[in-house]
N, C-alpha and C positions, 0 to 999 in steps of 0.2 A: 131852634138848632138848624144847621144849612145842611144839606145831603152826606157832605164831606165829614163832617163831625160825627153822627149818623152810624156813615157807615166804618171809620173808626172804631166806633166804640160798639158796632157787633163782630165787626174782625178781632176786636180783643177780647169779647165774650166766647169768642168759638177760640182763639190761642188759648183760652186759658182752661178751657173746658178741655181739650185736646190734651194739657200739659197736665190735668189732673187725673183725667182717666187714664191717662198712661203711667203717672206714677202708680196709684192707685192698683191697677195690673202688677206694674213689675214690684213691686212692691210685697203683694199679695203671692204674687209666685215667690220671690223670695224668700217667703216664710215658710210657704208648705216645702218649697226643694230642700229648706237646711232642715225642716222637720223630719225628711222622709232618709235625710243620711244617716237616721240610727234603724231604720228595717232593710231600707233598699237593697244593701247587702246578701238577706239572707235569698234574694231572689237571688243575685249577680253582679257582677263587677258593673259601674256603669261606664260605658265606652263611649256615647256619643253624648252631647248636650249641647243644645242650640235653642233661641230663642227665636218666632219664626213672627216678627214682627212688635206688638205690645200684647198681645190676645192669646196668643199660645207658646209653649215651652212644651219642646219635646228633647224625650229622651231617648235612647237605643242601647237596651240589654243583645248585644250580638251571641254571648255563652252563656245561658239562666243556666241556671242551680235544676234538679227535678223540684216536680214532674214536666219544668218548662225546658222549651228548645230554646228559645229567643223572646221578649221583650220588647215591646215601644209604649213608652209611656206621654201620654200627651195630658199639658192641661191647658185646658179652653175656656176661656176669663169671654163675657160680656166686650162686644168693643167701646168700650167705655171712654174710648177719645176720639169719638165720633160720634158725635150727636144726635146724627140720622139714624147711623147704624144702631145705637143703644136703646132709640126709640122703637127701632124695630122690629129689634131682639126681642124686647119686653111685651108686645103683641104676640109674636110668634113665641113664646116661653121659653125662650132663650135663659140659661141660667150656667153659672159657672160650673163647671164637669169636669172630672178626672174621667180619661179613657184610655184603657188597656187592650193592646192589641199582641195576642198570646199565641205561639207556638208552641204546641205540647210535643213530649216526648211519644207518645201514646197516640192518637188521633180519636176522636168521638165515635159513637157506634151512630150515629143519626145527627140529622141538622134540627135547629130547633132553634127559634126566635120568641123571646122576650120583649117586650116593648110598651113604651108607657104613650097610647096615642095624645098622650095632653102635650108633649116635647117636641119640640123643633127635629131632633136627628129618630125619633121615635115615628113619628107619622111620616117621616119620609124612607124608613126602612118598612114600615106596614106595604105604602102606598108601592115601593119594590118586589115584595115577595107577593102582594097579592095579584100584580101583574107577571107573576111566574108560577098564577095559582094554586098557594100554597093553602093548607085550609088553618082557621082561624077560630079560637073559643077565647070569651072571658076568661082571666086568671087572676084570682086577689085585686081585682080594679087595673088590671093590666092590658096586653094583648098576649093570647098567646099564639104560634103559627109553625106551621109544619109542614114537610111535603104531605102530599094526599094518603093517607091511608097510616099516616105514622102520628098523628094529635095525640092520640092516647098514649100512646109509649112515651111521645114529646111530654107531656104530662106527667106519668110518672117519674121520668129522670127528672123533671124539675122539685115534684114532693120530694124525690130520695136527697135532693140537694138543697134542699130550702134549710136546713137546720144551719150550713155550713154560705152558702147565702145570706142567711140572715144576720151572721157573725161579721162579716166582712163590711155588709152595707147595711141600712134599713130599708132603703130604699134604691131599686133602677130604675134608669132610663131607659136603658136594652142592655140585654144579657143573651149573646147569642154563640152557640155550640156550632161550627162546620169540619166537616172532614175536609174539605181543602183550608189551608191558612188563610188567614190568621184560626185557629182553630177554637180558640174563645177571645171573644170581644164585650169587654163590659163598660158601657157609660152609667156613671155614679155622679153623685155630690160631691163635692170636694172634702176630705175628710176631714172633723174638727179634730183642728190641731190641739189645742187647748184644751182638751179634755183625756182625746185619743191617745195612744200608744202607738208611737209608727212599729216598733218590734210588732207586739199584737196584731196592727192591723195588717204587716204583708205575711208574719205566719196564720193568718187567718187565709189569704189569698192562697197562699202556697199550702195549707189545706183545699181549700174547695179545689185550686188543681187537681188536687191525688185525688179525691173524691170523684173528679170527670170522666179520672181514668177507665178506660174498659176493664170487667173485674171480667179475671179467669178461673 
């Protein structure tokens, strides 16, 4: 075969790779966004929806329902039509995510981070707060991190919240509490559609809200 034939037929291996992970994405979002129109509700009307390339689909709750103020729902798909990028992903444990970014009506008593150091957005949230040295213990195969003298209190609000945690996800990426907003931030799995309940799963959400709440 001469240069030109060659390189033909790796231009049409990368068009067609590109054209499959990209359906493959929208695709895939497609499913979970028509899944999520029978919960998404009980959080709030949705007002924004935009697709921000093939990779990610975001959403913007501007008036949530209590215990939330506001809403931005993002889902973050593998770049799966790009070949470099997918490869790269997959070293760095890049994996498809639901991530919520939450305004509460109420504000947190303490900051406290969650994080799974094995994850792409996990080890580079450790690697932030531990350069604003915050202190740091094992949690369940986790990380857990807190300003300096607050671990233990960080710790207990996450036992008093694990029952209602556990309901929502099996597992996070990061699960992080701030008094300034976003005031909780959770990266999860993408939830199975096919089995799950989207009612269930965002009143389980809008549970672990009220649970965040400062109790008086």
């Amino acid at each position: 075969m001469d240069f030109q034939l060659i390189a033909m037929i790796i231009a049409g291996v990368f068009v067609a790779w590109f054209a499959g992970g990209m359906i493959f994405n929208l695709r895939r979002g497609s499913a979970i966004l028509k899944w999520m129109q029978d919960g998404l509700p009980l959080i709030g009307p949705r007002t924004t929806f935009r697709w921000l390339g093939s990779s990610v689909a975001e959403m913007g709750i501007g008036q949530a329902k209590r215990p939330f103020r506001k809403m931005e729902v993002l889902l973050v798909f593998r770049p799966r039509d790009v070949i470099f990028l997918w490869i790269a992903s997959f070293f760095q444990g890049r994996s498809d995510v639901l991530i919520l970014r939450c305004g509460l009506i109420s504000v947190p008593l303490l900051d406290l981070e969650l994080a799974d150091p094995r994850t792409w957005t996990g080890k580079m949230e450790i690697r932030r707060l531990r350069e604003r040295n915050w202190e740091e213990k094992p949690y369940q195969g986790l990380t857990l991190l807190a300003p300096r003298g607050l671990l233990g209190l960080a710790e207990e609000t996450l036992n008093r919240l694990a029952p209602r945690m556990n309901q929502f996800s099996e597992r996070y990426v990061r699960f992080g509490l701030r008094k300034e907003a976003p005031n909780l931030v959770i990266h999860v799995p993408m939830p199975h559609i096919k089995v799950q309940s989207a009612r269930a799963y965002f009143e389980a959400l809008q549970a672990l809200g009220t649970d965040i709440q400062p109790h008086k």
